[in-house]
DRENVEX-779067 format. One record per atom (N, C-alpha, C): residue number from 1; residue in three letters; atom name; x negated, y negated, z negated. Coordinates in steps of 0.001 Angstrom, whole numbers, plus 500000, padded with zeros to 6 digits. Layout:
REM residues N
NUM,ALA,CA,X,Y,Z
...
REM end
This chain:
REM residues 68
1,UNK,N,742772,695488,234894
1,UNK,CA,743169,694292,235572
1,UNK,C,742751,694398,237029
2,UNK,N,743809,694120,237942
2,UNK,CA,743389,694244,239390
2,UNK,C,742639,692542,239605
3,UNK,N,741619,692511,240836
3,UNK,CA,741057,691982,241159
3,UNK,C,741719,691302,242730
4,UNK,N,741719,690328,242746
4,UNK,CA,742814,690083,243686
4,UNK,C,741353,689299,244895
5,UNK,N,741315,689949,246310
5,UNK,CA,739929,690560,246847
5,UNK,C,739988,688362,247566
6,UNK,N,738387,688007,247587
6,UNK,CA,737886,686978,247431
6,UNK,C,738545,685717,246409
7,UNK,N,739305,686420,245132
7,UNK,CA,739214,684738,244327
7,UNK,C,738198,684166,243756
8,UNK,N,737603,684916,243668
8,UNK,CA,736106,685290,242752
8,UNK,C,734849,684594,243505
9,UNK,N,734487,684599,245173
9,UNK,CA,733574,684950,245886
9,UNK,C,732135,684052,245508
10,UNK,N,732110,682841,245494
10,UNK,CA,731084,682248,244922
10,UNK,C,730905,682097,243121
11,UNK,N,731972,681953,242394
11,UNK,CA,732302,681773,241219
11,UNK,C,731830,679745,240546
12,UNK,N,731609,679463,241607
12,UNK,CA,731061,677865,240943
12,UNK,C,732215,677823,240502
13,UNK,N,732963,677533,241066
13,UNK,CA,734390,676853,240801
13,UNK,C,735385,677578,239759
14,UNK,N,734852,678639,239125
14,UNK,CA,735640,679596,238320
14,UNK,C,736269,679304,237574
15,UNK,N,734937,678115,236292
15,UNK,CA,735439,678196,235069
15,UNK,C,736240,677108,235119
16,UNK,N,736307,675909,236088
16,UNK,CA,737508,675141,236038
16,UNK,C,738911,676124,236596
17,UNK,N,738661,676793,237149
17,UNK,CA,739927,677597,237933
17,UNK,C,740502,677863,236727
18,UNK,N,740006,679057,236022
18,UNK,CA,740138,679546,235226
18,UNK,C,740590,678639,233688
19,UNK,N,740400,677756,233374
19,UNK,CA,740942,676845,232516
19,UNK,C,742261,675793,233276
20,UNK,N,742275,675746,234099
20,UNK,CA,743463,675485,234727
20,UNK,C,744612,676714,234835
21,UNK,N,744659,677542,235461
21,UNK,CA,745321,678184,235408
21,UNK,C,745352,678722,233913
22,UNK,N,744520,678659,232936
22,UNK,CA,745376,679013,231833
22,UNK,C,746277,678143,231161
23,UNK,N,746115,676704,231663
23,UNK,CA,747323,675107,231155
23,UNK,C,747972,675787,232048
24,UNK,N,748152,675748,233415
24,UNK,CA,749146,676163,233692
24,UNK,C,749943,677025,233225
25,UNK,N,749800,678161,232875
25,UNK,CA,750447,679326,232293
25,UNK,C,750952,678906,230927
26,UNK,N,750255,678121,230297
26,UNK,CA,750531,677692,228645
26,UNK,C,751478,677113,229037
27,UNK,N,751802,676403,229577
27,UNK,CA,753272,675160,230089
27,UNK,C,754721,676200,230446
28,UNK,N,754454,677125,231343
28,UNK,CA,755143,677725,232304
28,UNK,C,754486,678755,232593
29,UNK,N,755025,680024,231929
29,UNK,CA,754525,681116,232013
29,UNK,C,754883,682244,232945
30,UNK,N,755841,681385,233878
30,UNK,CA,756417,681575,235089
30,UNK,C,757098,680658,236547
31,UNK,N,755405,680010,236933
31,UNK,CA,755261,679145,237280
31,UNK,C,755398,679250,238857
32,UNK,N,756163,678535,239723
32,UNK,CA,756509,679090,241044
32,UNK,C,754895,678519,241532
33,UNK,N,755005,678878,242973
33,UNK,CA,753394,678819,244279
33,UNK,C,753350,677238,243760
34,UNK,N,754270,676387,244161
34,UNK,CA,754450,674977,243962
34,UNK,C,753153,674749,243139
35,UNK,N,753817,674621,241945
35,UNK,CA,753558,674536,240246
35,UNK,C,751972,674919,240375
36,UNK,N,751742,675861,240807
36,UNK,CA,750516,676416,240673
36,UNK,C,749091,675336,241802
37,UNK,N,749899,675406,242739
37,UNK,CA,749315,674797,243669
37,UNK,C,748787,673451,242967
38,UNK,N,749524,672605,242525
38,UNK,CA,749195,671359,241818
38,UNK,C,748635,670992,240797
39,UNK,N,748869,672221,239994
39,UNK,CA,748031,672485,238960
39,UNK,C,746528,672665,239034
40,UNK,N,745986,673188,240342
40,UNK,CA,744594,673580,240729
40,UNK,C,744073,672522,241367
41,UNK,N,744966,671069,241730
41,UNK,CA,744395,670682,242861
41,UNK,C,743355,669638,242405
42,UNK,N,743092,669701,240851
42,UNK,CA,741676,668951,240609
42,UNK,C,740572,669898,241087
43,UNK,N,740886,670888,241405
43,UNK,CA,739434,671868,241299
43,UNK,C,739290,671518,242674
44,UNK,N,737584,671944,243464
44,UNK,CA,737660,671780,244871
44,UNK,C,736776,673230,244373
45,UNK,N,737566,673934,245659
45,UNK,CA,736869,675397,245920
45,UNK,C,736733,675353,247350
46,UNK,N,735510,675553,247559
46,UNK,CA,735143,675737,248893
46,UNK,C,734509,676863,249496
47,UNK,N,734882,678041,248726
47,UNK,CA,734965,679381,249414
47,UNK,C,736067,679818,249806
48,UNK,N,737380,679517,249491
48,UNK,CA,738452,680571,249217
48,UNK,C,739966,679756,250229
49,UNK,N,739438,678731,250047
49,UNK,CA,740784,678033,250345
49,UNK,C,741715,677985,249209
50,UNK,N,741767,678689,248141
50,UNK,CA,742979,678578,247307
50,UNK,C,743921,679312,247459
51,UNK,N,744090,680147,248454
51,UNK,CA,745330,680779,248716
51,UNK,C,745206,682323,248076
52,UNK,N,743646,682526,247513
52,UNK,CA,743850,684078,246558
52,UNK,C,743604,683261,244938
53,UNK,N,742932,682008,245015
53,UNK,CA,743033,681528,243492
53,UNK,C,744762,681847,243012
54,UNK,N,745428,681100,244086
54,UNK,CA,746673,681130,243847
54,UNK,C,747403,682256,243448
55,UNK,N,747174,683353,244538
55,UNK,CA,747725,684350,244123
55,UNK,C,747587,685360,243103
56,UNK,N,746038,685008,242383
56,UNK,CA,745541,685619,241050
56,UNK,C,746293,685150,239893
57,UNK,N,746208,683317,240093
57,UNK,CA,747376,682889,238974
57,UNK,C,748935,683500,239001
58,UNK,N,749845,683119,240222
58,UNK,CA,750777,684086,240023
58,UNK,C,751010,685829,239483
59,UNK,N,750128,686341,240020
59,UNK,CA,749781,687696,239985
59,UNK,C,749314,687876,238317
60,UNK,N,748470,686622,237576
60,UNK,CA,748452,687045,236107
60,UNK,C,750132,686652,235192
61,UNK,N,750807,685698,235619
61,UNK,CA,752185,685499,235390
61,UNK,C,752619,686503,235513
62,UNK,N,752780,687311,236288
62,UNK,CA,753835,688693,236613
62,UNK,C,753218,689583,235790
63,UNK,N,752229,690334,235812
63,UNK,CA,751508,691005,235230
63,UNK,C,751252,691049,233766
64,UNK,N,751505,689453,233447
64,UNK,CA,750475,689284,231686
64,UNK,C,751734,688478,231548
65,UNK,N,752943,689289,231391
65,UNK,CA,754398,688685,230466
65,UNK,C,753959,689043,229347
66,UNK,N,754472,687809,228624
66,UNK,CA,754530,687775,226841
66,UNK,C,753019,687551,226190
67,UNK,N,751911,687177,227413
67,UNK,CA,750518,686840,227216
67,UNK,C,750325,685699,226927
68,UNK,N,751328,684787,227762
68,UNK,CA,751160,683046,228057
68,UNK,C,751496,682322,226957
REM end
């Protein structure tokens, strides 16, 4: 699994990330930036901005077909 470089960087905010983006994916297992974006926006991450959370969730959509 590639590591998509600062989604990770503090990790407080992970395990909500990370349980979000897996509802997300359970719903829509090919979920546009949109979709994703809104889906995260209970979490507050204040290392990253969101813009590599984001692209880890898309990036596991493309990657992890027939996973979701």
């Amino acid at each position: 699994m590639r590591r998509v470089r600062g989604a990770d960087r503090r990790r407080a905010g992970i395990p909500g990330m990370v349980l979000a983006a897996e509802a997300i994916l359970s719903r829509n297992p090919h979920p546009a930036e949109e979709e994703v974006r809104e889906g995260l926006s209970g979490n507050i991450c204040r290392c990253t901005g969101y813009n590599a959370i984001v692209r880890a969730v898309l990036n596991a959509a493309k990657e992890g077909d027939g996973l979701w």
